[in-house]
N, C-alpha and C positions, 0 to 999 in steps of 0.2 A: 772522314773524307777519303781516306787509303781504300777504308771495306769498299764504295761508292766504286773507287777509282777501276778496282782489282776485279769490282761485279760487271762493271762496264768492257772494260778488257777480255774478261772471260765470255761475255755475249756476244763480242765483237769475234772472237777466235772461235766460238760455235756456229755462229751466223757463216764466216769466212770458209769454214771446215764445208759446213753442207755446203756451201758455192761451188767450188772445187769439185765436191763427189758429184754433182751435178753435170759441171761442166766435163769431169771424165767423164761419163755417159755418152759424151758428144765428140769424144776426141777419133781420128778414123783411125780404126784396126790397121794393124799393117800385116803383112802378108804371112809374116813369122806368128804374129798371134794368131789369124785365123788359121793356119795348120794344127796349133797345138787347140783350137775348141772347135774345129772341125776335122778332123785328121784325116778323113775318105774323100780324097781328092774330087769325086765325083758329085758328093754331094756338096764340099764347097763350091762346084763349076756353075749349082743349082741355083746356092745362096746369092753368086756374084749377077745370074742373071736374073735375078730378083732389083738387084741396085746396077744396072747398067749406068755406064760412064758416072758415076756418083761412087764417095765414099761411103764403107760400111761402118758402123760406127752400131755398140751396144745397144744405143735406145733406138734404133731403125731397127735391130735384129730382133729385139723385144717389142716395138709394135707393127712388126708386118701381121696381118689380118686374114681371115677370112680362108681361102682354100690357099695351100700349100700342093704344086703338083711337082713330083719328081719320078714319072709312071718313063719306065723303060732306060733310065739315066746308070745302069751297069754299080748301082750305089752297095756297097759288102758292109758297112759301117756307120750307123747311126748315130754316134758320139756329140754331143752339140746338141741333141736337140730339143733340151732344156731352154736353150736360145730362144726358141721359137716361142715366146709365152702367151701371145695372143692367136695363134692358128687357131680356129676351127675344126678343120677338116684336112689329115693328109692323105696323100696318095701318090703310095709307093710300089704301086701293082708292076709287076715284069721287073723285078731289079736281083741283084746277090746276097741277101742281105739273108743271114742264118743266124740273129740274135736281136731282140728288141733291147735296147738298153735299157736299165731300171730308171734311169734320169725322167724315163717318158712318163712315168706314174707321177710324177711331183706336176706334170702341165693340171692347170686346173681350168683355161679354156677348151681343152677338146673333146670334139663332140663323134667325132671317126677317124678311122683308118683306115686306108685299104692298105694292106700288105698281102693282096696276095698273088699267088706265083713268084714266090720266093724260095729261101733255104733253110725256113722258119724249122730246129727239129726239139721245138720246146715252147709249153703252149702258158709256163709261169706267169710268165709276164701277163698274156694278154687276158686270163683268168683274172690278172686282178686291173686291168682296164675296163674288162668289165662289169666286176663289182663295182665299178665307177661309175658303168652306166655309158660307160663310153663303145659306141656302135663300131663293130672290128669283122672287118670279113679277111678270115686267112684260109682259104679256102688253097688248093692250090701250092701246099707246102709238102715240109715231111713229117707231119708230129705224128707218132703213134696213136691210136684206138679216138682218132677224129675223124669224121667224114670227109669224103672230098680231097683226099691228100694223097700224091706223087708217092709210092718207092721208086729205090734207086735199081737200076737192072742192067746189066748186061748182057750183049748181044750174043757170048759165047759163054759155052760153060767150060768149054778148052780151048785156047789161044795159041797158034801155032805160028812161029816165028824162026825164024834164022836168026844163026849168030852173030850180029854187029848190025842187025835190022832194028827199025824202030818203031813204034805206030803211036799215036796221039791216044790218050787216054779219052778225050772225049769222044773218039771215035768207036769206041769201044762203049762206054756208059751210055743210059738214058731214061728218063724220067718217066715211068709209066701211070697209068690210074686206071684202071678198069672199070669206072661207071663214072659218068659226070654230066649231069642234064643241066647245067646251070650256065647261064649265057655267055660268060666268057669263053674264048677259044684254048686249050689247053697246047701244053709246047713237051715235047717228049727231050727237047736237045737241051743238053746241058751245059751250063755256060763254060763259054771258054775259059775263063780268069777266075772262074771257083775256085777256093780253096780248101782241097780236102784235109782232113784230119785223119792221123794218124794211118799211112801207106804201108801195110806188114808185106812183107815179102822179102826172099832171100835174096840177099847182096852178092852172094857167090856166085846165082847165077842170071840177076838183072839189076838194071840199075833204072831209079824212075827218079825225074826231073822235077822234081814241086811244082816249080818257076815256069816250064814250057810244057808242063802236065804229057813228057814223055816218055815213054817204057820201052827199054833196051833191050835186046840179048849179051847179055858178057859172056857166058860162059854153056855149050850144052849142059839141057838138064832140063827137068822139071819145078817150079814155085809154085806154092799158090799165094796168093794176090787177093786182099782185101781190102778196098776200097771201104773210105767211111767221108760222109761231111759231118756226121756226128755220132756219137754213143748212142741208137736204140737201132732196132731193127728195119723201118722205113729208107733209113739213109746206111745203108750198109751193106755189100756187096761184095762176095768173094765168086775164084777164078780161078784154073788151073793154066797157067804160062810154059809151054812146052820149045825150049830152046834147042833147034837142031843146027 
């Protein structure tokens, strides 16, 4: 009668346990969790108007359907989008975005991407998307020895500047390609709130602003100035800064 009593109880508290997991599925996110499983502010701005005036909640995140568009939304950070488990089709054409996260290989509904006109300078990821078979146009990036992809180039090969003057670095950079027949419109201007990687130049004699992407004169003299949004040659760009 005890075994009876204790197998009854334990079905009841397995029964009860899935309830529970169930009903967290349904519970709405609050604004602290969705920062920490979406973190690029822009692309949670995407997510929210997917649920206007309605809460978000796990299993609405898991079954939105069909096309995903987030095309021109300034998006740098694709962290979440394991979320999305039912998409189809995304498109993230014209955005910041210089890394595909590896979370995207685990979707087992999608069937495309467009990523391109991005900051893509690494093509891992999407090589094994499409051993998946999954349809991916990144056309429009910077990945090394691809067709169809941006270097990064500057306007000057010597920069001349006075001492306590400034000028905007993306004033200075821009996206080139030199052949491109293919129907999208291409953009040579570089976004404003790119974040480049790794700014070599002398401190003795400028200083450059990550944050407001601007380049000072401290001190006369001569730097050079190497611009990178990543490690290979596409996205990489040096310069002689002549401080009078």
């Amino acid at each position: 009668m005890k075994c009876i009593k204790l197998c009854i109880l334990t079905s009841l508290l397995i029964v009860s346990t899935g309830i529970l997991s169930i009903n967290a599925q349904d519970i709405p996110l609050t604004n602290n969790q969705l920062e920490d499983m979406f973190p690029d502010k822009n692309f949670r701005k995407v997510i929210h108007a997917y649920f206007q005036n309605e809460d978000i909640t796990l299993n609405k995140l898991n079954s939105l359907d069909g096309e995903f568009y987030a095309s021109g939304e300034k998006i740098s950070n694709l962290t979440g989008i394991s979320y999305l488990k039912n998409i189809d089709d995304f498109v993230f054409w014209n955005n910041n975005i210089k890394t595909l996260p590896k979370e995207i290989t685990t979707l087992s509904d999608i069937d495309s991407i467009n990523i391109r006109n991005n900051y893509l300078t690494d093509d891992t990821t999407t090589k094994e998307l499409i051993s998946k078979d999954v349809d991916i146009d990144y056309d429009l990036n910077f990945i090394e020895n691809e067709d169809h992809q941006y270097k990064l180039k500057s306007k000057y090969k010597t920069l001349n500047i006075n001492k306590g003057n400034s000028v905007n670095i993306t004033d200075i950079l821009y996206k080139d390609i030199s052949t491109y027949n293919k129907e999208w419109e291409v953009s040579n201007i570089i976004s404003d709130d790119i974040i480049l990687k790794g700014i070599d130049y002398d401190p003795e004699i400028l200083t450059i602003d990550k944050n407001t992407l601007s380049l000072e004169g401290l001190n006369t003299g001569q730097s050079k100035v190497t611009f990178k949004i990543n490690n290979n040659k596409n996205s990489t760009i040096s310069l002689l800064v002549n401080v009078k």
